[in-house]
N, C-alpha and C positions, 0 to 999 in steps of 0.2 A: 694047580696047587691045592691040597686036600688042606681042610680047615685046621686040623691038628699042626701043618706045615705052616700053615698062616701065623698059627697061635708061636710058634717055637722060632719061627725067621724074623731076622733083626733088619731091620728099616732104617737106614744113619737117616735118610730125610723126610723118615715121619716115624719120628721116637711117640713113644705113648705118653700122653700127659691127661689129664683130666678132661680135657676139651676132647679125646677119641671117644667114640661109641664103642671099640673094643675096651678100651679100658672098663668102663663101665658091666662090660661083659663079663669080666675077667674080675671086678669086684665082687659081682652077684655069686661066681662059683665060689669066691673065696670064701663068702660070710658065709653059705649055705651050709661047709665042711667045717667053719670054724664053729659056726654054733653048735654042731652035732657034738664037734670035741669040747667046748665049753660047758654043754649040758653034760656031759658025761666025767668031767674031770678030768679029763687027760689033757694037764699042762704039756707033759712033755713033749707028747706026738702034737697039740695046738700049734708049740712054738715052731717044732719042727716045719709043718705044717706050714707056717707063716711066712718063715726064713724061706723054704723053698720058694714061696708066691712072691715074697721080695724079689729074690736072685733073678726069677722069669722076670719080673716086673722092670727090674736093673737091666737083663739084657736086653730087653725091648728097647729099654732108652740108651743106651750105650754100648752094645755088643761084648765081645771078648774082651771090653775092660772091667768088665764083672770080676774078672781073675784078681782085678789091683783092689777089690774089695774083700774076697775070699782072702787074697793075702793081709792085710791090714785085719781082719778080722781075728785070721788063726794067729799072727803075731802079737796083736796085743792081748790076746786070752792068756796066752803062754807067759806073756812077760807081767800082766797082772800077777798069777799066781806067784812068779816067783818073786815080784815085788812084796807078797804076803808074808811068804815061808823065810825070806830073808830077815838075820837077826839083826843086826847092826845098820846105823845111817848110813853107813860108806855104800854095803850092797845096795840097800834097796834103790837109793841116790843111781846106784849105776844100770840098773834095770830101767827104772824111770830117763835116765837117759839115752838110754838104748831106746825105748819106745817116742820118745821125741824127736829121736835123730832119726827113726826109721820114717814115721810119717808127715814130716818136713820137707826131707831128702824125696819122696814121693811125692809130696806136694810141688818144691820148688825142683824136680825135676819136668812134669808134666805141664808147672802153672809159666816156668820162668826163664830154663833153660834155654830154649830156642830165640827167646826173645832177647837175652843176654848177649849170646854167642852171635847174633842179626846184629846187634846196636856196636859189636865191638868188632866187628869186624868193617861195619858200615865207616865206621871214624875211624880206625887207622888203614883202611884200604887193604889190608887182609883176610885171608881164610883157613886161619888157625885149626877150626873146626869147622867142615863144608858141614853146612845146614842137614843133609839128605843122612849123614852118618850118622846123627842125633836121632833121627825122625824114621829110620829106615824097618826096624826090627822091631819096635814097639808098633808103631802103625799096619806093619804087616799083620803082624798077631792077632794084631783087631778088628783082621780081615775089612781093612776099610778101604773102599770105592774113591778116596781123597788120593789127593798128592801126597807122595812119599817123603816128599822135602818139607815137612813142617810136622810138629808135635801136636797131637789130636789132645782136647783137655778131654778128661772123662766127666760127665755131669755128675756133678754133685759133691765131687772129691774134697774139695773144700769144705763143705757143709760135717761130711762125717770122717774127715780126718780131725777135724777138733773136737768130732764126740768120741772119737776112742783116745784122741789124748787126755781131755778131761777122764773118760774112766782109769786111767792108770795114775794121773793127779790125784784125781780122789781116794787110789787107795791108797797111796802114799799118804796121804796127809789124814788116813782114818776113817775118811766119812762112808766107805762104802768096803765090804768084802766082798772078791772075787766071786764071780757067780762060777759055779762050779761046773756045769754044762757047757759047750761050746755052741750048741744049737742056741741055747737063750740067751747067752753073746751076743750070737750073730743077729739071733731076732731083734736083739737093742739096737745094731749097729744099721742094721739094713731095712727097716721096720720103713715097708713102702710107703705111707701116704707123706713123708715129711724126707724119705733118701736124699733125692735131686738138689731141694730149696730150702728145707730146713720145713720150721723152726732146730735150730741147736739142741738138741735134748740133754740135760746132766744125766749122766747115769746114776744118782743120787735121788733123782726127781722121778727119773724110769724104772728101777729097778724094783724097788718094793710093788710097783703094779705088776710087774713080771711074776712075783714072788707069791704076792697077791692077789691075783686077777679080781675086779669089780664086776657084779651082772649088768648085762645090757636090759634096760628095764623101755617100758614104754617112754618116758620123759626122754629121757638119754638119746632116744633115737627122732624125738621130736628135736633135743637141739639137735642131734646131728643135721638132719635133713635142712634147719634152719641157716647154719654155717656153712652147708653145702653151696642150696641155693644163694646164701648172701656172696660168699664168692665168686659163685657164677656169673653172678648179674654185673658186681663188680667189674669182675674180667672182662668179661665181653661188654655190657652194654656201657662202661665206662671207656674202660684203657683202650680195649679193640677202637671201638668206634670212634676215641677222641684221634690216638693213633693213626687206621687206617685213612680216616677224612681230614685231618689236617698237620699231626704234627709231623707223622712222617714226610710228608710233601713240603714241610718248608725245611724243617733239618735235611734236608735232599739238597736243596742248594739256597742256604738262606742268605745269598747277596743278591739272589733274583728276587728278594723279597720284602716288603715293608718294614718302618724299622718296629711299626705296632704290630706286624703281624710275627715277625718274631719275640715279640713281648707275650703274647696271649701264647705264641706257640712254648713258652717256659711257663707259665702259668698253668696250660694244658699237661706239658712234662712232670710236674710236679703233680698233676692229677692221678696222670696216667701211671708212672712207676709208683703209685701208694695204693694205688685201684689193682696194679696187678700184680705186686709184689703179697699183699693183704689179701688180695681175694686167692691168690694159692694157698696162703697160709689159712685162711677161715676154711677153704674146702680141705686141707688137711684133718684140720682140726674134726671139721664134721665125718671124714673117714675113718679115722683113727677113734671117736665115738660109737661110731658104728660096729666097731670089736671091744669097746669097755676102756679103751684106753685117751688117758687126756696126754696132751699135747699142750707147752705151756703157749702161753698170751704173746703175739710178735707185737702185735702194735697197740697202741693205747691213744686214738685221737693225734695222731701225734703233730697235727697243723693246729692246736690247739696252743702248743707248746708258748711261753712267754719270753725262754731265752736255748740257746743253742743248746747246753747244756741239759736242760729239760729235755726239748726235742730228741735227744740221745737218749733219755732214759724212755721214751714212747715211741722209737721207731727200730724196730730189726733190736727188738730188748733181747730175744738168744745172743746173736754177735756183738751187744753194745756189754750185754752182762758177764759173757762169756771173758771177752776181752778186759773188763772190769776186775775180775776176779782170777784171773788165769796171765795176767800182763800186769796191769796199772798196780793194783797191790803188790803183788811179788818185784815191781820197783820198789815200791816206796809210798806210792799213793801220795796224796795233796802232801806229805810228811818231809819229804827230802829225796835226794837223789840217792843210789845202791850201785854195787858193782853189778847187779841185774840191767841196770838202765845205760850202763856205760857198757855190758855187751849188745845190747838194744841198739844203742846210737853209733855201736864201730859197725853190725850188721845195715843199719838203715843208708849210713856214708859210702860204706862200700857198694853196698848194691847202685846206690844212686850215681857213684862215679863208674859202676860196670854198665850203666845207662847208657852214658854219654862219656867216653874215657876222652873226653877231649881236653888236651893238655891248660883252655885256659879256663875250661871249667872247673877242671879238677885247682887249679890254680886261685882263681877264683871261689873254692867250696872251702879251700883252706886258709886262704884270707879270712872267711867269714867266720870261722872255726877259732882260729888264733885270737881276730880281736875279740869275738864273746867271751875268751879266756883272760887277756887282759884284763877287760873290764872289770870284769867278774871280782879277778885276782885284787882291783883297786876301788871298788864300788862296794861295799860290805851289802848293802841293802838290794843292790841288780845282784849280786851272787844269792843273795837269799829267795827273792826273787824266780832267779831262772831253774833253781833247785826243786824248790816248790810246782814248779809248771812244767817242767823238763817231760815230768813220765807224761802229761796228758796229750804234749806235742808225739811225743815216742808210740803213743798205743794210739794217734788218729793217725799217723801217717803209717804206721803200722796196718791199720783197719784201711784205709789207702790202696796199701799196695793189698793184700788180701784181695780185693776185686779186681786188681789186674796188673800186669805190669806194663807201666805206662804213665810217661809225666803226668798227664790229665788226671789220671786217679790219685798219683802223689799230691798234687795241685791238693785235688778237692778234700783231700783227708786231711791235706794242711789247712787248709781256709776254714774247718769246723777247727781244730785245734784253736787255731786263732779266734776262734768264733767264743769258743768256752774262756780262751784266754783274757782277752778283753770283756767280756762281762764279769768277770772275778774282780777285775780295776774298777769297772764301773760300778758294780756292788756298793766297792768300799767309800766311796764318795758320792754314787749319786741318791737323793731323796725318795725317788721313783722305786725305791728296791719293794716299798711294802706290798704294793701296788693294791691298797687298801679302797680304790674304786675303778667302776668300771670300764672308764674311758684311758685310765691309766694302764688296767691290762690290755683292754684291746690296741692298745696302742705299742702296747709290748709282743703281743700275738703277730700285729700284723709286720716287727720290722724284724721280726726271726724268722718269720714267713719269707719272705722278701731276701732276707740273708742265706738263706735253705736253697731256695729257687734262683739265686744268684750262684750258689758253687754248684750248681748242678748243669751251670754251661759247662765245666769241665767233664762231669760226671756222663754226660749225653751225649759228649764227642768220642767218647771212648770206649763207648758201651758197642756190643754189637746188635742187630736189630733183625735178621732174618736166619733161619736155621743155619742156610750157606754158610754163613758168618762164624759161626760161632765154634770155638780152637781154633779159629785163623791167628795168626799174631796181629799186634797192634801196629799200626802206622804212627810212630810218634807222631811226624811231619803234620801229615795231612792232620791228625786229632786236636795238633793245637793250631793251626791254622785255620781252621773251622769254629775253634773256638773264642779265636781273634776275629773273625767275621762276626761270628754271632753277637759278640761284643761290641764291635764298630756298626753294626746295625742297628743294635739298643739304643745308641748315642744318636742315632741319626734321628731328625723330626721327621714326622708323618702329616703331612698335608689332612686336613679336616675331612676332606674330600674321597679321601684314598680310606683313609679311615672308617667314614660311615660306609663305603661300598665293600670293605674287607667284613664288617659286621653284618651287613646287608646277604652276602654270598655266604657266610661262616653261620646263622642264626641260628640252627637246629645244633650243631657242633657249640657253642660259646652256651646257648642250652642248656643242654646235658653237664659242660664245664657248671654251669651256675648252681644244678642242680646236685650235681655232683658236693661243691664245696658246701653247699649248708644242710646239705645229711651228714657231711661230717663232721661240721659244726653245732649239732643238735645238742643242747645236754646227756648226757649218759643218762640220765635217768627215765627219759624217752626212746633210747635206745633199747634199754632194758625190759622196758614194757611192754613195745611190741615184737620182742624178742620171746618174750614171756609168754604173751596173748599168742604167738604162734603155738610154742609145746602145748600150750592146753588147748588149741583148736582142735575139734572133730580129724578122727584124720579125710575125711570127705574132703574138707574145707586144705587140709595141708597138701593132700592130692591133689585137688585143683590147682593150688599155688605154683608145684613143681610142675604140671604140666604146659603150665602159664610160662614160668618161668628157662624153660625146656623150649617150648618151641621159638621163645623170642631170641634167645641165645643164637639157636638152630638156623634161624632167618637171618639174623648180624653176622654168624661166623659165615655163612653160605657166599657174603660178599668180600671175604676176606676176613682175616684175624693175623694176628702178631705171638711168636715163642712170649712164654714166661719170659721177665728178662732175666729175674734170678737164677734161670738156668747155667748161663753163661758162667757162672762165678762157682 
């Protein structure tokens, strides 16, 4: 196969991610033509330009579902515009609903369908719709090497189906006008270093640098290179390696395992999805620098956090803001309940009883349903109450399902819900709010910490963990029975014994774990400094770094490495 055939053929189980040396290849061409067109002023052939090196970039990681992105692209340009040119609220209102309903209906055809049509046939012993009919003609298309009986997700669908809903949001509500090109669309929509995992970009936040392009200056390419390498190191020498050496081996079968060593193994989880989820996002960032363009902030410390609610505003801030501004207000926000929030809560019951249509669930969901009405109906203060908090439960178990569909993720969207719900109560009554010294916050840090790495035994049952894996459907069953293990292992004591010989064999792994957590507990302003102290090194000195930091990567992935997890979503 000649290398042109290399570069153009799609690989389902080895998609290009950061971690390829082709990719890398394949960035060097791209900057080298972007700068020619940068220096010369040609936006137009630039973007063009770009959008092409996406689309390759998309097919590398996903094949001929590149198509369900060209689609979503040229349909929401069109339906922009004419949300513009429409005089009256009724049109534009109906344009905008067209563009919701189309990339929904793509969303929850790809994310939810199959797994729907599995769960209801599985409870009532039928086959309404055989699984292979759903799955047959789209998987073909995609020319994929997989089984024909199940629905292939495409990476990233998730990520930039809410960036082209937010840009048809936005012009509806004024903040942005239709870009008139379709090429510098697509470049918004499909702009490679952030497609797959985000960050979420507003087309409010992108657009004017589309419009505006900034020079790539020396500074700019020292942070880049700095957010590069800090993701890299991340990724590999955190997530990989806590990952490959310990935590994948006991999530593997953790009743064969101690109940401390599954303690330290959520400890390590909670490392490793912030180390890899953060370091895609930082080498994003650094990529997207490397052509002039910023990419906003995903995480902010966020084990810093003092209560749940915090935590959400410093972890995955694209989807925590997104859904902020795009859900929880268009309810009602902290204000009351809307008939926004009550189509909210008939989509979230229904889906949850298309779950499980089991008659005494469903019997059961409506039990719980009627007396919160009662109440409500007879408690003036629980009715104010559940109105006030209604939208925060509705947009976390929203954000929930958005990563999968699968009780585990309903679980864990619900248990932050809960998590922000209850620290609102305790606000208002306990003395500890000021948190005016310092043993009072870290005392706050550490039991939202702890609360965090507690609903992420749902979040880890459900997650999948090797490329194989990932568009497979979810295993209700087994993901919460795994999850009930890992819980009944927590409870269980650990002999002293058992103990020191699991830290004894784990030392170099619990390690890195130690090391890990207090670089990210560093103050920001240490962060900042030798973040700083790198853009003004010599680039000798930034040279060295990255080769330094290149070959160790190179030596840790050679013994194995783990996908993004954010892929998956």
């Amino acid at each position: 196969m000649s290398a042109l055939q290399q570069l153009f053929d799609h690989d389902a189980a080895s998609p290009w991610t950061f971690l390829n040396g082709s990719f890398w290849l394949f960035l060097l061409v791209v900057l080298a033509l972007d700068a020619a067109l940068h220096r010369d002023r040609q936006r137009g052939l630039r973007h063009l330009w770009l959008l092409a090196a996406s689309l390759l970039f998309y097919w590398k990681t996903s094949g001929w579902f590149f198509l369900i992105l060209v689609f979503s692209t040229v349909s929401d340009h069109l339906i922009g515009h004419r949300i513009a040119a429409s005089s009256g609220d009724r049109g534009k209102n109906r344009w905008l609903a067209l563009s919701i309903g189309l990339n929904l209906a793509l969303l929850f055809y790809f994310k939810y369908t199959y797994f729907l049509t599995e769960s209801w046939n599985a409870a009532t012993g039928s086959s309404i719709i055989p699984r292979n009919w759903l799955a047959m003609g789209v998987n073909a298309a995609a020319g994929s090497s997989w089984s024909v009986d199940r629905i292939l997700l495409p990476v990233g669908i998730s990520f930039y189906t809410f960036q082209t809903i937010s840009y048809t949001v936005d012009i509806r509500r004024g903040l942005v006008q239709p870009l008139k090109r379709l090429s510098d669309f697509g470049f918004y929509v499909s702009f490679f270093p952030q497609l797959v995992a985000g960050p979420i970009v507003r087309a409010a936040d992108f657009i004017p640098q589309i419009l505006h392009p900034k020079p790539v200056t020396q500074a700019t390419i020292g942070r880049a290179g700095f957010w590069i390498l800090n993701g890299l190191l991340k990724k590999v020498l955190l997530a990989d390696w806590i990952a490959v050496n310990f935590n994948d081996r006991v999530f593997a079968s953790p009743a064969t395992h101690s109940g401390f060593e599954v303690l330290m193994a959520m400890y390590g989880y909670s490392l490793q999805v912030y180390a890899d989820f953060s370091g895609y996002t930082d080498m994003a960032i650094g990529v997207a620098l490397l052509m002039g363009y910023h990419l906003p902030q995903n995480f902010n410390s966020p084990y810093k956090a003092d209560s749940c609610g915090n935590f959400w505003k410093r972890w995955h801030m694209s989807l925590s803001g997104w859904l902020k501004d795009y859900l929880y207000i268009p309810m009602g926000g902290n204000r009351k309940a809307s008939w926004f929030t009550a189509v909210c809560g008939a989509f979230l019951l229904s889906f949850v009883a298309m779950m499980w249509p089991n008659p005494k669930v469903l019997g059961g969901l409506a039990g719980v349903v009627i007396t919160i009405a009662l109440v409500m109906a007879r408690v003036p203060a629980f009715h104010k109450w559940v109105t006030t908090n209604i939208n925060i439960w509705m947009t976390m178990l929203l954000g929930g399902l958005w990563h999968g569909a699968g009780w585990n993720f309903v679980i864990w969207g619900g248990l932050n819900g809960l998590g922000i719900t209850v620290y609102k109560l305790w606000r208002k009554v306990s003395p500890w709010e000021a948190k005016d010294t310092f043993w009072k916050r870290a005392i706050a840090v550490a039991l939202t910490f702890h609360f965090i790495t507690f609903t992420r035994i749902w979040f880890r049952s459900a997650s999948h963990t090797t490329w194989a894996t990932f568009g497979t459907e979810h295993d209700m069953v087994s993901e919460w029975d795994t999850a009930m293990i890992i819980l009944s292992k927590l409870a269980e004591a650990t002999p002293l014994s058992v103990g020191l010989d699991v830290v004894s064999h784990y030392r170099m792994v619990f390690g890195v774990m130690v090391i890990g957590y207090l670089i990210h507990l560093l103050p920001s302003k240490i962060k900042e400094a030798y973040r700083q102290a790198f853009v003004r090194a010599p680039l000798a000195l930034q040279a060295g770094c990255a080769i330094l930091a290149v070959s160790l990567a190179s030596a840790i992935l050679s013994a194995g490495g783990t996908p993004f997890i954010y892929f998956q979503f």
